[in-house]
C-alpha positions in Angstrom: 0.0 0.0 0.0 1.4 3.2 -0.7 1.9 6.1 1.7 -1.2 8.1 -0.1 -3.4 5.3 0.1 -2.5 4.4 3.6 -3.4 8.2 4.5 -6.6 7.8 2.2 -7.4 4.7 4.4 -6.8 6.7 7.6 -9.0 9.4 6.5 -12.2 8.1 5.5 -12.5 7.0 9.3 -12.3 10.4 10.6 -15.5 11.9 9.9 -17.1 8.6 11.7 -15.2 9.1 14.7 -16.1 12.5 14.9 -19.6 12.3 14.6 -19.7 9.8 17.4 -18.0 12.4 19.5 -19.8 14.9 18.6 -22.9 13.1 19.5 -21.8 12.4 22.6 -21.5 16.0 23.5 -24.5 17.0 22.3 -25.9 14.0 24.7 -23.5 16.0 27.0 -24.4 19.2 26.7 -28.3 18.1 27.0 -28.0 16.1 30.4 -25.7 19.3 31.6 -28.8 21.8 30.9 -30.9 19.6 32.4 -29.0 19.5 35.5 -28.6 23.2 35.5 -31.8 24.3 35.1 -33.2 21.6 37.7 -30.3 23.4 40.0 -31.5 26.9 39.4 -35.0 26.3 40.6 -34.1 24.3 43.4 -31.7 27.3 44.6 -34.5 30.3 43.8 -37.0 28.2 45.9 -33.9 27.3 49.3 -33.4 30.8 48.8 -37.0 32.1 49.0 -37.2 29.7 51.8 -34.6 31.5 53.4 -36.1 35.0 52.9 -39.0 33.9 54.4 -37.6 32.0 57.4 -35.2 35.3 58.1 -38.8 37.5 57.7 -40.3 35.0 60.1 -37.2 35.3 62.9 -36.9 31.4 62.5 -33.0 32.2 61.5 -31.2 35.1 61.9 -29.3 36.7 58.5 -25.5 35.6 60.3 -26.7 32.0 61.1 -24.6 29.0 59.7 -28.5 27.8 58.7 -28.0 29.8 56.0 -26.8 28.1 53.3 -28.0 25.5 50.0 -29.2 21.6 50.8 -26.6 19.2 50.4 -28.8 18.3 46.9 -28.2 22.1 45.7 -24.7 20.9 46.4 -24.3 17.7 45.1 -26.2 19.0 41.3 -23.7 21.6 41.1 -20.8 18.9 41.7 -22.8 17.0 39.2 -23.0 19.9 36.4 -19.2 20.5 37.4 -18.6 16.4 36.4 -20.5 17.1 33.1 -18.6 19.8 31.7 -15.2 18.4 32.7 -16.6 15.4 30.3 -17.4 18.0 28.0 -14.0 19.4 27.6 -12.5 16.1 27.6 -14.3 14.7 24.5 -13.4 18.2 22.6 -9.8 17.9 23.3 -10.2 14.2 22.5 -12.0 15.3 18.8 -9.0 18.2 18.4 -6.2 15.6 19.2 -7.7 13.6 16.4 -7.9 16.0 14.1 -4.6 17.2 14.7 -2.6 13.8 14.6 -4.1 13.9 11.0 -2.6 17.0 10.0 0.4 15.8 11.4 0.4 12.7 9.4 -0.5 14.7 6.3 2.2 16.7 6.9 4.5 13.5 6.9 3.2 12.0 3.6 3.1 15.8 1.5 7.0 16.0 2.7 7.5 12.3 1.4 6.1 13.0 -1.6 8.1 16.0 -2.3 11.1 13.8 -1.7 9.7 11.7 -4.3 9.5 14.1 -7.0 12.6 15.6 -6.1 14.3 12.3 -6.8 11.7 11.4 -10.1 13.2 14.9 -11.2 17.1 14.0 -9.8 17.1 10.7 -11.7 15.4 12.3 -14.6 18.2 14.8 -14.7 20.8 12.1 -14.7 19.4 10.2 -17.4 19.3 13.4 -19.8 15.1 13.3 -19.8 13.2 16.5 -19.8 11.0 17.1 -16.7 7.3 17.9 -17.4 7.0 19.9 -13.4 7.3 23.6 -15.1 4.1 25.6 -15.2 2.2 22.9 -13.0 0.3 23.6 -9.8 1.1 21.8 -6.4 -0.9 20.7 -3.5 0.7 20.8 -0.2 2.8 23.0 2.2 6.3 22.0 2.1 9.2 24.1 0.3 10.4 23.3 -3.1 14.2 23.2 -3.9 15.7 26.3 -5.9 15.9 23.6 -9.2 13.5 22.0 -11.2 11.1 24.4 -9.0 7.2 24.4 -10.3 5.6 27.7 -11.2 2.7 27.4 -8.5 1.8 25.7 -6.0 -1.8 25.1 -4.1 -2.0 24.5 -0.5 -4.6 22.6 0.7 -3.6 21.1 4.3 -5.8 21.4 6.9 -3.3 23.8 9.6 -2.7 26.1 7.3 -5.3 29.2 6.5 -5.8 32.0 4.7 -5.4 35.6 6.6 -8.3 36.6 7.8 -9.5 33.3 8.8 -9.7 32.4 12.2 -10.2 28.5 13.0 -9.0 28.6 16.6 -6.1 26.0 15.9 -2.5 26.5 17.3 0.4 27.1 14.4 3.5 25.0 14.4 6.4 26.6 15.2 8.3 24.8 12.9 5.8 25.5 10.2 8.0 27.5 7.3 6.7 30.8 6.3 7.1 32.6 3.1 6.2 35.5 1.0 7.1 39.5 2.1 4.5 38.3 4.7 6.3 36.1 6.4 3.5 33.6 6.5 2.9 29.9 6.4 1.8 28.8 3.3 -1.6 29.0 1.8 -3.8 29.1 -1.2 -2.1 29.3 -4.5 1.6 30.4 -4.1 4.0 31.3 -7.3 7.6 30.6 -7.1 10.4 33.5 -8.1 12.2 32.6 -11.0 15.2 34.0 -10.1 17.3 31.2 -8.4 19.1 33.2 -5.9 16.1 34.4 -4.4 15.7 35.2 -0.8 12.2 34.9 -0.5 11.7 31.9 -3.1 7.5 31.4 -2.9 4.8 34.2 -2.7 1.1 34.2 -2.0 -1.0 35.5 -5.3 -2.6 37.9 -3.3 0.7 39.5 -1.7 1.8 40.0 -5.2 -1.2 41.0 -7.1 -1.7 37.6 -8.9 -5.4 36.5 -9.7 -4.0 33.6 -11.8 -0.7 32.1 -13.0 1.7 33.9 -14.7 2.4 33.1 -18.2 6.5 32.7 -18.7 8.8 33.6 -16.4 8.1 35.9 -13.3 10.3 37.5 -10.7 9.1 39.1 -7.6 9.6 42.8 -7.1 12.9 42.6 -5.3 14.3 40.2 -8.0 12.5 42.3 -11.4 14.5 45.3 -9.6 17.9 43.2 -9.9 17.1 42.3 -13.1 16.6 45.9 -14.6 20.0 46.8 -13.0 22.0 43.6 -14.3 20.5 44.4 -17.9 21.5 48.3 -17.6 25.1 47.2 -17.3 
């Protein structure tokens, strides 16, 4: 089995195991209302029993009487119990999602070591590569050779400006662009092999779709003009 079919295999049980935790907090989150709102009333009516008993000069307002039944109590612990469940069955769902991220990560980076060598041993046999002008899916750097013209990035962690998911960044994550972010959408690679930068965002550089021959970024284009001055 290869590595994308053993991710494919992987991922088709994700949604399943995330609808059954999802159900379970919703099954959760119903038995916690419930719980709640059976605490509430039994609190308003101890505590108009209180009023009343304090009207009455049954109690005085300092006596140690003064306080919820040991049921008051023991719903709150209850409702306490509940949400700790709660919290436990989203972080399980977020590990989940995140060990497949992490795994995607693994196989995108594997496969870009596979192309890198396709294109190595393609070099070394004297065959043309076909990887200029083609787009890419994934987030991992290409190498200053045999480098494709764009790139799409579709894994899960990372997303667009703008967009906020809630989900931590990995530090080790590689950013790129005059941005200095991770990777995202459709990215387009500076032709000019001793770039700093290497890969920009289309939107950081004015691109709505690929560009036709080659195309340098505005630092490189300005290195260009001066080299061809000379």
């Amino acid at each position: 089995m290869s590595f994308l079919e053993d991710f494919q295999a992987n991922i088709e049980a994700l949604p399943n195991h995330l609808r059954r935790k999802y159900a379970l907090l919703r099954d959760l989150d119903k038995s916690l209302q419930g719980v709640q709102t059976q605490n509430e009333q039994r609190c308003e009516k101890e505590i108009e029993d209180m009023v009343q008993r304090i009207k009455g000069g049954n109690v005085t307002p300092d006596s140690s009487l003064i306080k919820f039944s040991d049921e008051a109590l023991d719903e709150q612990k209850h409702a306490i119990r509940i949400a700790d469940e709660k919290v436990a069955l989203a972080s399980q769902a977020y590990d989940l999602v995140d060990a497949h991220i992490q795994q995607l990560d693994q196989y995108l980076k594997k496969f870009d070591e596979e192309l890198r060598l396709e294109r190595d041993n393609a070099a070394v046999a004297g065959a043309p590569t076909t990887t200029e002008n083609t787009v890419k899916s994934g987030r991992s750097g290409e190498g200053k050779g045999g480098r494709k013209k764009t790139r799409l990035a579709t894994a899960a962690a990372a997303t667009p400006s703008g967009m906020d998911l809630d989900l931590p960044v990995d530090p080790n994550e590689p950013t790129y662009c005059f941005c200095n972010q991770v990777s995202y959408g459709e990215m387009v690679a500076c032709d000019n092999p001793n770039c700093k930068i290497e890969w920009f965002h289309y939107g950081c550089v004015g691109l709505k779709e690929q560009p036709k021959g080659k195309w340098f970024c505005a630092d490189c284009a300005g290195t260009q003009k001066k080299r061809r001055g000379k």
